[in-house]
C-alpha positions as CSV (number, residue, x, y, z in Angstrom):
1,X,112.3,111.3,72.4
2,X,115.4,112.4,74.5
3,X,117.2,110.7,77.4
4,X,115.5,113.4,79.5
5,X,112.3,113.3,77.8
6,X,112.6,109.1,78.5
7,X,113.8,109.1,82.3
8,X,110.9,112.0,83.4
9,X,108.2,109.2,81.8
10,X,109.8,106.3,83.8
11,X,109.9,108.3,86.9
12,X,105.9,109.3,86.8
13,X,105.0,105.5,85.8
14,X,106.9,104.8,88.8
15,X,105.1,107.3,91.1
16,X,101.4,106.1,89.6
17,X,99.1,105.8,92.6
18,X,99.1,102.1,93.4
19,X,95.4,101.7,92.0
20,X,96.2,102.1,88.7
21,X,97.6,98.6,89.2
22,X,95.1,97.1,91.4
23,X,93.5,94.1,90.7
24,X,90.0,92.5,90.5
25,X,89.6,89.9,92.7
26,X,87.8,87.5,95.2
27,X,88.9,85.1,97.6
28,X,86.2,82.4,98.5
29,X,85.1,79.4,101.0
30,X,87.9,81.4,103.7
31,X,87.3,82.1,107.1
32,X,86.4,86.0,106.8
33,X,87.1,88.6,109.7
34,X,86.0,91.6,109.0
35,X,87.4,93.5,111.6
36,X,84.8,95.6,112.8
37,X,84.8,93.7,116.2
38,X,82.3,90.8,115.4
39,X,82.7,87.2,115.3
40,X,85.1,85.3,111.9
41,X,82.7,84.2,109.3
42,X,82.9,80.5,108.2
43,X,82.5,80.3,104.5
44,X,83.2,83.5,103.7
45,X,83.7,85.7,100.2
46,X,85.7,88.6,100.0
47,X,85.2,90.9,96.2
48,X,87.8,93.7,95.6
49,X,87.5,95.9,92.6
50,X,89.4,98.8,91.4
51,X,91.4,98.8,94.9
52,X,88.3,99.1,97.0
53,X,86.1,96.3,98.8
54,X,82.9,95.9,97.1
55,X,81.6,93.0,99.4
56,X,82.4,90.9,102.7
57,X,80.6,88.1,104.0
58,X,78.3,84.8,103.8
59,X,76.8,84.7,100.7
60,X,78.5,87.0,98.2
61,X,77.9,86.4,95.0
62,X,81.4,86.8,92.9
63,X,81.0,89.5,90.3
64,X,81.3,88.0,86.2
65,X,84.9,88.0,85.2
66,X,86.5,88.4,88.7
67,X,89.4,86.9,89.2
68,X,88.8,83.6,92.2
69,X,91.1,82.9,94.6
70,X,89.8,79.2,96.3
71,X,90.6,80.2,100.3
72,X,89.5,76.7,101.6
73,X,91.3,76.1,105.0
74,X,92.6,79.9,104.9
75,X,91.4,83.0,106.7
76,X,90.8,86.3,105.3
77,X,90.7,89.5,107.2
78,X,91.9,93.3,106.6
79,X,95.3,94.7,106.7
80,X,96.7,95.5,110.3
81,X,96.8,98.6,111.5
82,X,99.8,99.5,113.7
83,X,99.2,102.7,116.0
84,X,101.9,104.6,117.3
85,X,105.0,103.6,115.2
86,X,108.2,104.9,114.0
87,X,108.4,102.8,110.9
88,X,110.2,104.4,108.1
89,X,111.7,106.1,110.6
90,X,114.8,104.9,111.1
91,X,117.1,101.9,109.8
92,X,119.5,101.3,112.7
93,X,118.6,103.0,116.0
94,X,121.9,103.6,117.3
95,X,123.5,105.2,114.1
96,X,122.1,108.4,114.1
97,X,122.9,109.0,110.4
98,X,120.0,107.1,109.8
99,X,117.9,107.8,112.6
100,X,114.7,110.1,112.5
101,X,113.0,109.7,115.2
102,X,113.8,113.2,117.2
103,X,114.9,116.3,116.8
104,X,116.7,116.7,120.3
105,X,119.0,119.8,118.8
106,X,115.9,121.5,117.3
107,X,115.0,124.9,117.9
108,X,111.3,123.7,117.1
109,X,109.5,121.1,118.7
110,X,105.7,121.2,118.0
111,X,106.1,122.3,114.3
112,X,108.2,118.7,113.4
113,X,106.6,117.0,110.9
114,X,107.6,113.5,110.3
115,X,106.3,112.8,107.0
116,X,108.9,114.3,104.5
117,X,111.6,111.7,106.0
118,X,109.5,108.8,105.8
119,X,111.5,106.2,103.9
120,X,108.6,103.7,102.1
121,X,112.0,101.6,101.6
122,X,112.7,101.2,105.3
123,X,113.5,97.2,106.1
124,X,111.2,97.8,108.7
125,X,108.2,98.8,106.9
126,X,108.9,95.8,104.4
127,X,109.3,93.4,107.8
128,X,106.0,94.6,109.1
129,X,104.1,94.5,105.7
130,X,105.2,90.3,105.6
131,X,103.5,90.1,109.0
132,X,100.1,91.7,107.6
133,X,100.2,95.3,108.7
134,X,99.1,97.6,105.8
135,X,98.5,100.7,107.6
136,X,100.5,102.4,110.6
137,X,100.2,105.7,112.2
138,X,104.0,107.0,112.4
139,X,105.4,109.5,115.6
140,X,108.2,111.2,116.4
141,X,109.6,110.8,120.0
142,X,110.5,113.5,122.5
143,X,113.7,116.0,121.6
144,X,114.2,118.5,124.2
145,X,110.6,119.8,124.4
146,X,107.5,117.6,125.6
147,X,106.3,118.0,122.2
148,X,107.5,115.4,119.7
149,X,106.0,117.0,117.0
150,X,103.1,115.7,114.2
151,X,102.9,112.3,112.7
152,X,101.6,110.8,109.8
153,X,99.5,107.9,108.9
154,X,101.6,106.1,106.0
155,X,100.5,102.5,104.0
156,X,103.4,99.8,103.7
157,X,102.7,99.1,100.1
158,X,105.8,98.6,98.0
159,X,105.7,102.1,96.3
160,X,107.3,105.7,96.9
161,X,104.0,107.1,97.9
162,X,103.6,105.7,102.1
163,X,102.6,108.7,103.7
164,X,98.1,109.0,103.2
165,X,97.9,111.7,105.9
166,X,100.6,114.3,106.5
167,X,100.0,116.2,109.9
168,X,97.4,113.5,111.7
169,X,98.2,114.6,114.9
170,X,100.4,115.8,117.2
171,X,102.0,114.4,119.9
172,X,102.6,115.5,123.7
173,X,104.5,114.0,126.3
174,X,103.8,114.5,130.1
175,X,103.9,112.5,133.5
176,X,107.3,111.5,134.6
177,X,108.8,112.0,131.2
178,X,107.2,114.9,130.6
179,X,107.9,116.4,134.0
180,X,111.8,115.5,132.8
181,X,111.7,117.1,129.8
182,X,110.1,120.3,131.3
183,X,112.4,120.8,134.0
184,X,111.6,118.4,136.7
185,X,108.5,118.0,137.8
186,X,104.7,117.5,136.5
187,X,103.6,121.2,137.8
188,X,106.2,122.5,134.8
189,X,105.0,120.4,132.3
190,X,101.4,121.5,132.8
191,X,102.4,125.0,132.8
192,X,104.2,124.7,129.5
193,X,101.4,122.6,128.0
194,X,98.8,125.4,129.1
195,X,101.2,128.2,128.0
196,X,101.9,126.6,124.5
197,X,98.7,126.3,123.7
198,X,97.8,129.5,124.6
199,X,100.3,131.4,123.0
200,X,99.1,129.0,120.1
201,X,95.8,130.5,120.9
202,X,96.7,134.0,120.5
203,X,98.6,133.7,117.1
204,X,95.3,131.4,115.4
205,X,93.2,134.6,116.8
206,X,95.9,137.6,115.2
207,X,98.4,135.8,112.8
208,X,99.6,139.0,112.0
209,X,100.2,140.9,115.1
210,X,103.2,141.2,117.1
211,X,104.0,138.6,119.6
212,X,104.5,139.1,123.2
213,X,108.4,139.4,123.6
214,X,107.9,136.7,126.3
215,X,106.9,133.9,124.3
216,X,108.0,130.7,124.9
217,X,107.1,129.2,121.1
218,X,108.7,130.1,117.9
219,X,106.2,131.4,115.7
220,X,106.1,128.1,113.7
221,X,105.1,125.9,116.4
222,X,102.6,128.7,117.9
223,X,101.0,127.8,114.3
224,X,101.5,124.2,114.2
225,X,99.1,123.9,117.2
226,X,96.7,126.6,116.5
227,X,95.4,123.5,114.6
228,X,95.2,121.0,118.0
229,X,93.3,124.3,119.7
230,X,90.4,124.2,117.4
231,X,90.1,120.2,117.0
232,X,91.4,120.1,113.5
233,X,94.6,117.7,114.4
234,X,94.0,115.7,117.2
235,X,96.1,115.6,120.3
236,X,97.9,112.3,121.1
237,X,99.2,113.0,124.8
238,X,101.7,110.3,126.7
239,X,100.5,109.9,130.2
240,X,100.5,106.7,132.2
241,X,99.2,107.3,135.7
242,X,95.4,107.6,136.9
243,X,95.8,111.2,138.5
244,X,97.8,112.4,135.3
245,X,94.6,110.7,133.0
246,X,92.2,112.9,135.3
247,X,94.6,116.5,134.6
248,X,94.6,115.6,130.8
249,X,90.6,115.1,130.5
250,X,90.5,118.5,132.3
251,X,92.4,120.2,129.9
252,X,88.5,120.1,128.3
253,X,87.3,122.6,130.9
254,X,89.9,125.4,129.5
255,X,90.5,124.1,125.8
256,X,86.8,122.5,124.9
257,X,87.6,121.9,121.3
258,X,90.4,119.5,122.1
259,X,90.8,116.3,120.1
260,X,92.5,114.6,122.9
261,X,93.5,110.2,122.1
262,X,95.2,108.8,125.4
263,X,98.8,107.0,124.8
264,X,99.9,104.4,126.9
265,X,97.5,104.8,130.0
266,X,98.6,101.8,132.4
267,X,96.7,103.2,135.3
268,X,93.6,103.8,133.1
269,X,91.6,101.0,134.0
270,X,91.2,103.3,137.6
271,X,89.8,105.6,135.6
272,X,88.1,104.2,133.0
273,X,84.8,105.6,133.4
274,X,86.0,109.1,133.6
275,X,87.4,108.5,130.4
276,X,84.5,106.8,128.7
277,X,82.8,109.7,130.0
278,X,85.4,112.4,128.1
279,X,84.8,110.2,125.0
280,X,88.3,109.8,124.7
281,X,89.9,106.7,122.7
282,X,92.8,105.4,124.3
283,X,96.0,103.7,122.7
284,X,98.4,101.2,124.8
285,X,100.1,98.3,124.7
286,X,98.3,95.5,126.4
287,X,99.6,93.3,129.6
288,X,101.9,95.6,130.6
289,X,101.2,94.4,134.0
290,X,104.8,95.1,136.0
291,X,105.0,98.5,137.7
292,X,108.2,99.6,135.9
293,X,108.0,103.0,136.9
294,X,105.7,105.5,139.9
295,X,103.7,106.0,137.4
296,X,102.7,102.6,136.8
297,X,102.0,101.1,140.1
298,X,98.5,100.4,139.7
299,X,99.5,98.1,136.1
300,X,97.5,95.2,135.9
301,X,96.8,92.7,132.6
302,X,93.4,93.4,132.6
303,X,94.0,97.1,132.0
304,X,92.7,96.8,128.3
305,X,89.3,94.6,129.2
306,X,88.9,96.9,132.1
307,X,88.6,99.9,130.1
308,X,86.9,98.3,127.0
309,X,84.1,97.0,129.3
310,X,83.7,100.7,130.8
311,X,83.0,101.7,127.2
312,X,86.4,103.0,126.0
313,X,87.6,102.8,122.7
314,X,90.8,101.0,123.1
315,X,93.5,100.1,120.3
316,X,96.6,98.1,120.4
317,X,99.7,100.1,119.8
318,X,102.6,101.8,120.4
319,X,105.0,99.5,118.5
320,X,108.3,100.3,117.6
321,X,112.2,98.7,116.6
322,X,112.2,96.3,120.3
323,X,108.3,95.7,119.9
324,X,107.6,95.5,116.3
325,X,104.3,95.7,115.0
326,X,104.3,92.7,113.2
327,X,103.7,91.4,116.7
328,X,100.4,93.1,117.1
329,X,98.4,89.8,116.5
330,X,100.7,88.1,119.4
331,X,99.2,91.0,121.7
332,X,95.8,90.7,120.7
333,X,95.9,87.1,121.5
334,X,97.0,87.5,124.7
335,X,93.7,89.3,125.3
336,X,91.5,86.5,123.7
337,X,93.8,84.4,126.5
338,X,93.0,86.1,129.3
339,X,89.3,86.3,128.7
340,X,89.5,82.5,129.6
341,X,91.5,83.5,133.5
342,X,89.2,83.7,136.5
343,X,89.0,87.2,138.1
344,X,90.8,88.6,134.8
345,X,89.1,90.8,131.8
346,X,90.5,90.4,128.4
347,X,87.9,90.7,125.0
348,X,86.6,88.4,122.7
349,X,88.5,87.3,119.4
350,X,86.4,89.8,117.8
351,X,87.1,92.7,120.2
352,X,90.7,91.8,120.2
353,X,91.2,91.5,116.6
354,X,89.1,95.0,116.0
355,X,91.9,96.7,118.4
356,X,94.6,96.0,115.8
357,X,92.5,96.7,112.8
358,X,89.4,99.1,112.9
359,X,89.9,100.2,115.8
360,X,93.5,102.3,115.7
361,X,91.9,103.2,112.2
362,X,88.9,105.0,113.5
363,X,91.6,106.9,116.1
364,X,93.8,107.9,113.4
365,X,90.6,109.4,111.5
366,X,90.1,106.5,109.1
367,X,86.9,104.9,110.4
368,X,85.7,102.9,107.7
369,X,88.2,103.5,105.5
370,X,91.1,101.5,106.6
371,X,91.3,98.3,109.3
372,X,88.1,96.9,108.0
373,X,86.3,94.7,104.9
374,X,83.5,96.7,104.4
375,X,82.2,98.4,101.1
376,X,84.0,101.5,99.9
377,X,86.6,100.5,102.3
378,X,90.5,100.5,101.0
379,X,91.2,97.1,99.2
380,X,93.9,96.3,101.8
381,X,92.8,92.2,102.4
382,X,95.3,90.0,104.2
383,X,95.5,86.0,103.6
384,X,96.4,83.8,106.3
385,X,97.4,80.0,106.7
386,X,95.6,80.0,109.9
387,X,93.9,82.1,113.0
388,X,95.6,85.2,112.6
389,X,95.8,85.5,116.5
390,X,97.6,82.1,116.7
391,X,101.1,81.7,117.1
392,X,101.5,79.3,114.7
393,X,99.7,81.3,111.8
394,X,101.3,83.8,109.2
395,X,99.9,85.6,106.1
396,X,100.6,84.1,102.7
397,X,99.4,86.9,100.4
398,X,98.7,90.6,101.7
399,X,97.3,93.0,99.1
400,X,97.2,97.2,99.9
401,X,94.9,99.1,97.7
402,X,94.0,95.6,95.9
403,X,97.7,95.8,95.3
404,X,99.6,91.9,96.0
405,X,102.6,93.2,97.5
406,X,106.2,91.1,97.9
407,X,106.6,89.5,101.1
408,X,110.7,89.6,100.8
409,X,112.4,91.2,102.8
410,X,116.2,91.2,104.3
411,X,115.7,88.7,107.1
412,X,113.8,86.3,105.0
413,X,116.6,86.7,102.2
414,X,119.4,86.0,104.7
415,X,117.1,82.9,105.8
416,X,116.8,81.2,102.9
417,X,120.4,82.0,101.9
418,X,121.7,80.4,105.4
419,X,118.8,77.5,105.2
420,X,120.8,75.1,103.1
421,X,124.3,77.1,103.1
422,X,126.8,75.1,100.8
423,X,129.8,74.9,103.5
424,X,132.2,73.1,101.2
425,X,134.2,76.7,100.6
426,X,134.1,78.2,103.7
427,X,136.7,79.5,105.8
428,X,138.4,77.1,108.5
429,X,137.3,79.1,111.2
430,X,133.7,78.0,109.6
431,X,134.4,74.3,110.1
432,X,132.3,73.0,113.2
């Protein structure tokens, strides 16, 4: 065989799909979560075969010639999913070199698709994969246009293949950021939203047909969101304030296919019926209860037990270098916490752990797939010394695909390293 011949077959054993190597196996007598928003099961079996769940719950029988893994004292649950990200993104976000997060130079805006520069080597993806996240929806951020652009929904395994779901949605700024980007004020960046998408409108209806010599959109991103128009990618939109919540749900009225997920949404538990009403899932970052902006005025903690009690689908999100998403069992805590406040609203332990699992899943268009152990669902099973929402807990194994993945990473390499440092050859400035 030549070299050629030899380096071409190590390269596609390399690129295998990650199943190929899964394993059979089933962890027993653990705590189970199963993340679909119910209560943690006491004694609980877990059976993964061939990279998919076969079984979850009290009294599962473990398959002949599986593989047991003794959980006593342990607790079992899915992988997190992480909504909102830019993992894989970037590696240091002020060196631009190795930044991708926008495209602010970019003569396209809507048409940017994040997944071809999605690094599955990233320090940050291999960071958030030690804390139990398995799955993450990844978005671009703002350029010069209120439309980032179309994200992806990656895995964290350790392989070259992250990215699951190229083009997953597309993402739209507005309220005061918007209105910045569009030229000062929220009554431009409603025009340019209505305008792009019906100039997006147009070219879905005649892709072949001259366009109007006053369009605003290159052809590309005219294209890009012919897709949103018809409800084929959904439309994440960045919006914060009650009144700006209300103008978004009415886009509905004028665009009624519209796949439309909420981002951020301090002000939405004013709203939250409305919304509930629209059918429209809602991503944010929980106790953001300081009005750091206008558009925030109305933050309170409860925001997030507010909405979920007025029959909105909330998930935890919007994580990214400062707020990492390895934190995401820190935030649902909080919510388990404030349950326990008078006068506040936060979710059960079930309800808060489903916002960081199954949840974000079933907004990114993996509902039952991904975030939950459930048959047919992806073999991505997290073990954990303790509650997961507890401080004090951490994951000792984390399998993707019914893959054991490493749990190394650069910080944990530099901590052992500086953990028991010899000091005998250091430099004098070193001696303390």
């Amino acid at each position: 065989m030549s070299r050629r011949a030899i380096i071409a077959a190590a390269l596609a054993a390399v690129a295998l799909p990650s199943a190929a190597f899964a394993q059979d196996f089933a962890i027993t007598n653990a705590t189970v979560a199963t993340g679909d928003g119910s209560a943690p099961i006491e004694h609980g079996t877990v059976v993964v075969r061939a990279g998919k769940v076969v079984a979850a719950g009290a009294g599962v029988a473990v398959p002949a010639g599986v593989q047991s893994i003794d959980g006593t004292g342990k607790w079992v649950t899915p992988g997190l999913f992480a909504a909102v990200t830019d993992l894989g993104l970037l590696d240091v976000e002020g060196v631009a070199n190795s930044n991708d997060t926008e495209a602010e130079d970019s003569p396209f805006n809507a048409a940017l698709d994040v997944s071809p520069a999605v690094n599955p080597n990233s320090e940050h993806i291999a960071i958030s994969r030690e804390g139990g996240v398995t799955r993450a929806s990844v978005s671009p951020y703002n350029g010069h246009s209120i439309f980032a652009g179309q994200g992806a929904v990656i895995d964290l395994g350790a392989d070259p293949n992250a990215v699951t779901k190229a083009r997953a949605f597309q993402f739209v700024e507005l309220g005061e950021a918007g209105a910045k980007l569009a030229g000062g004020s929220r009554v431009a960046a409603h025009v340019a939203l209505r305008n792009a998408l019906r100039e997006a409108r147009e070219v879905a209806a005649s892709p072949n047909a001259a366009r109007s010599p006053d369009a605003l959109l290159t052809r590309v991103d005219a294209v890009a969101l012919a897709q949103v128009i018809d409800g084929r990618q959904p439309l994440y939109v960045g919006v914060e304030r009650a009144s700006d919540i209300r103008s978004v749900l009415a886009l509905k009225t004028e665009f009624p296919k519209l796949d439309l997920v909420l981002v951020g949404a301090t002000e939405g538990w004013l709203v939250a019926a409305d919304i509930a009403a629209a059918k429209v899932p809602v991503i944010t970052m929980p106790l953001r209860d300081l009005p750091s902006a206008f558009e925030a005025l109305a933050a309170t903690q409860s925001n997030v037990g507010r909405m979920k009690k007025a029959g909105v689908k909330v998930a935890i999100g919007m994580f990214n270098t400062s707020n990492q998403p390895r934190y995401a069992p820190q935030e649902a805590g909080n919510l388990v916490a404030l349950a326990k406040l008078p006068g506040a609203a936060g979710l059960t332990w079930g309800e808060a752990f489903a916002a960081i699992t199954s949840v974000p899943a079933e907004i990114s268009g993996m509902g039952g797939k991904e975030g939950v152990l459930a048959p047919g669902a992806v073999g991505d099973v997290v073990i954990w010394d303790g509650d997961p929402l507890e401080l004090s807990s951490a994951p000792t194994e984390v399998f993707i695909d019914g893959v054991k993945q490493p749990l190394d990473n650069h910080q944990s390499r530099l901590k052992q390293r500086y953990k028991s440092l010899d000091r005998t050859y250091l430099p004098k400035a070193y001696d303390w």
